[in-house]
C-alpha positions in Angstrom: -30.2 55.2 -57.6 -29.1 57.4 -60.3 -26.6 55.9 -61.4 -28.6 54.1 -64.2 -29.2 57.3 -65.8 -25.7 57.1 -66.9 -25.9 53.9 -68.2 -28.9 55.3 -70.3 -27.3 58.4 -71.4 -24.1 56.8 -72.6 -25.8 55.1 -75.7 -27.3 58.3 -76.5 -23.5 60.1 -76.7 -22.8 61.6 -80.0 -26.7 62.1 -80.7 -26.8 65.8 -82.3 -28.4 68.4 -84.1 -29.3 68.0 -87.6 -28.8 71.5 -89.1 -31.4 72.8 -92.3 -34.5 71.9 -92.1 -34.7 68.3 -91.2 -34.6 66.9 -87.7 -33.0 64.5 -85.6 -35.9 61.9 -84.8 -33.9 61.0 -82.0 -34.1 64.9 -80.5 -38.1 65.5 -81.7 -38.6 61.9 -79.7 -37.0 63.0 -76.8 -39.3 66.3 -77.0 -42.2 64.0 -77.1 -41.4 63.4 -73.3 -42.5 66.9 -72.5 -45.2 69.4 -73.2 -43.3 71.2 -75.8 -44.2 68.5 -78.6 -41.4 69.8 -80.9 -41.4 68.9 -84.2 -38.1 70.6 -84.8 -34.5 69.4 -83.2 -33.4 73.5 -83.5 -34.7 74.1 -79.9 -33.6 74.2 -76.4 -33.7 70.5 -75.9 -31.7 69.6 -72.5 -35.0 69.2 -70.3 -36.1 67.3 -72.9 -33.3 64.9 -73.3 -33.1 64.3 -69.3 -37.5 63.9 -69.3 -36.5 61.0 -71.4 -33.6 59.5 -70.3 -35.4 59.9 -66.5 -38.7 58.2 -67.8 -37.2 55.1 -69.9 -35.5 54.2 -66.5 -38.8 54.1 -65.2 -39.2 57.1 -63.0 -41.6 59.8 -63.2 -40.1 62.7 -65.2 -41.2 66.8 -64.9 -42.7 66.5 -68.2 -41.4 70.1 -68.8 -39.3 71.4 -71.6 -38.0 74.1 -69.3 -34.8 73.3 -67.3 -35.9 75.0 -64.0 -38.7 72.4 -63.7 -36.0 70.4 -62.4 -35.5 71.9 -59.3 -39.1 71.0 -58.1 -38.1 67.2 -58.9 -36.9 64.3 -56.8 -35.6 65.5 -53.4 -32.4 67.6 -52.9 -29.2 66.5 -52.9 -26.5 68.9 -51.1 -23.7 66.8 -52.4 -24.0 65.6 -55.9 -23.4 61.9 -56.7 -22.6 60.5 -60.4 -26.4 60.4 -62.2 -27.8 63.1 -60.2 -29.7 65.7 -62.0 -27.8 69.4 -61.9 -29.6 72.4 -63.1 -27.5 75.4 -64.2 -27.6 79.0 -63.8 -27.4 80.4 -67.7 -29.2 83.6 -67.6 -28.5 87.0 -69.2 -30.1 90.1 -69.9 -31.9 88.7 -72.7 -33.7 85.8 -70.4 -33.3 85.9 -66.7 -35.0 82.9 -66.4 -32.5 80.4 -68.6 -31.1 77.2 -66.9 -29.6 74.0 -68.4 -30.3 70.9 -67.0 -27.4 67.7 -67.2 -26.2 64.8 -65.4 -23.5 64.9 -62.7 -20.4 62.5 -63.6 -17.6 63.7 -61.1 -16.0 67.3 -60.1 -13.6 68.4 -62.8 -9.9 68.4 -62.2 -9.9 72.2 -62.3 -10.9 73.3 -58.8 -14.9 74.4 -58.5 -15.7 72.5 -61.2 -18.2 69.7 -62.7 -18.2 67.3 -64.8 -21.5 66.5 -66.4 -23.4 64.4 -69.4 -26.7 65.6 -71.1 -28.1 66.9 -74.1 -27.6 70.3 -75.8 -24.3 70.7 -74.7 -23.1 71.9 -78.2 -26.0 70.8 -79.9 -25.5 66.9 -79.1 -25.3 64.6 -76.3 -21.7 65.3 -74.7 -19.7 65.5 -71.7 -19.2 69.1 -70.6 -17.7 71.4 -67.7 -19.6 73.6 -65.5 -18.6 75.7 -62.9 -19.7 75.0 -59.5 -20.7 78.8 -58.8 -23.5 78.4 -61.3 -25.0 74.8 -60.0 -29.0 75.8 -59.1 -29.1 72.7 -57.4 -28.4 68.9 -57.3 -31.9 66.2 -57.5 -32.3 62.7 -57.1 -34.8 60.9 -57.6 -37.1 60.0 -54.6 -37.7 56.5 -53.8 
C-alpha cells in the first residue's frame, strides 16, 4: 500500500528551504496539511511534508505538525516495508519530546541502519540514514 508514497515523494526530491525571509510555497503548502498553518518554511516541517504527501494519495493524514502524531497512525508495522512511515527518536536535553518523521526506502548497507526519504532532512526533501536504535516505530496505513 505504501508504496505510492514513494512515487509521490520522489517529485518532491530537491524541494528545500529558502533562507532570509522569504518562503518556499512549496514547504508553507505542505504546512497547510496540518494545524500549524505556517506561514514560514524556517520550521520543523517533516510531519508536515508526510501529512501531505499521505493526504494527496488519498489517505487520511494526522493533521499534526508534530512528528510523534505518527505513531497513533495507521496500524503497526514490526517489519518496515519501502513507503512505510518511520518516526525517529531525536530528543535531547533541550526537548525530550523531539521525533522526525520519514519514509522507509530499504535498510542501509551499514549494519542497523535505514534508509529513508522525507522532508527536513537538511532542510529539503532528501534521502537520509538513520540508525535503527532510534526507530519509534514503523506505520502503514490501514486499509
Amino acid at each position: 500500500m505504501s508504496q505510492r508514497y514513494l512515487e509521490e515523494v520522489l517529485a518532491w526530491v530537491g524541494t528545500k528551504e529558502v533562507k532570509g525571509a522569504v518562503a518556499n510555497p512549496d514547504i508553507v503548502k505542505f504546512s497547510s496539511y496540518t494545524s500549524l498553518k505556517a506561514t514560514s518554511d524556517e520550521i520543523a516541517w517533516c510531519s508536515s511534508f508526510v501529512n501531505f504527501i499521505v493526504a494527496t494519495c488519498g489517505d487520511k493524514p494526522t493533521g499534526s505538525a508534530a512528528a510523534r502524531s505518527w505513531l497513533d497512525w495507521g496500524v503497526v508495522l514490526r517489519d518496515p516495508r519501502p513507503g512505510c512511515v518511520v518516526i525517529i527518536d531525536r530528543k535531547d536535553a533541550a526537548n525530550p519530546h523531539a521525533a522526525h518523521v520519514t519514509f522507509y526506502v530499504c535498510d542501509d548497507v551499514k549494519p542497523d541502519y535505514i534508509q529513508c526519504i522525507g522532508g527536513n532532512q537538511g532542510d529539503m526533501v532528501r534521502m537520509s540514514v538513520y540508525a535503527k536504535s532510534k526507530v519509534l516505530g514503523y506505520r502503514d496505513v490501514s486499509r
